[in-house]
N, C-alpha and C positions, 0 to 999 in steps of 0.2 A: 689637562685639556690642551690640544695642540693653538700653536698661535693660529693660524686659520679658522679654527675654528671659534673662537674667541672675536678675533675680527668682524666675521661673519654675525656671532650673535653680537654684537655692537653696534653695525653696521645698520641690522633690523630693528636693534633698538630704538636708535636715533630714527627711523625712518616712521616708527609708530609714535615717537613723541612729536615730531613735526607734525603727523597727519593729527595728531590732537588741538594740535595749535591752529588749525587750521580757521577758517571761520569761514564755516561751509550756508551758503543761500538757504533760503526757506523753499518749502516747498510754492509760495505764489509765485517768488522770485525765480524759482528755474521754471517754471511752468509761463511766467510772461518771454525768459529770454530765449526758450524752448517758440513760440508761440513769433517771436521778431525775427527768429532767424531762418525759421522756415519760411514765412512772408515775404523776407528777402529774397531768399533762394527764390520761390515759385518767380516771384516780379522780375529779378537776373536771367531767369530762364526764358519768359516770355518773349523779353525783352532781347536775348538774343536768337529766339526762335524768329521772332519777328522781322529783324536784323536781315536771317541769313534769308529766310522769303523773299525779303524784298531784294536783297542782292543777287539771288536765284531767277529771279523775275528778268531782273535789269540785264543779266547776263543773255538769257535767253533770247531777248528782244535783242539783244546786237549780234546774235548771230545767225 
């Protein structure tokens, strides 16, 4: 077997024994942080949707 190749299947190995190690969320658990971070986003959105309105507004009026 060439070294490359050898590397390679080593390289996959190790990356399947980390992803074992892992210690992956529940499904409530990604489904509430799924759930806060959209919330966020919409609220950041609004918020500077709002933002540029009223800075669109102000502009307007001074010219």
């Amino acid at each position: 077997m060439p070294a490359n190749s050898f590397a390679m299947e080593k390289f996959l190995s190790d990356r399947v024994n980390e992803l074992r190690a892992v210690t992956w969320p529940t499904r409530k658990q990604a489904i509430h942080s799924m759930i806060t971070v959209i919330t966020i986003m919409l609220l950041v959105g609004l918020g500077l949707t709002l933002t540029d309105s009223l800075l669109n507004q102000i502009i307007l009026n001074l010219l």
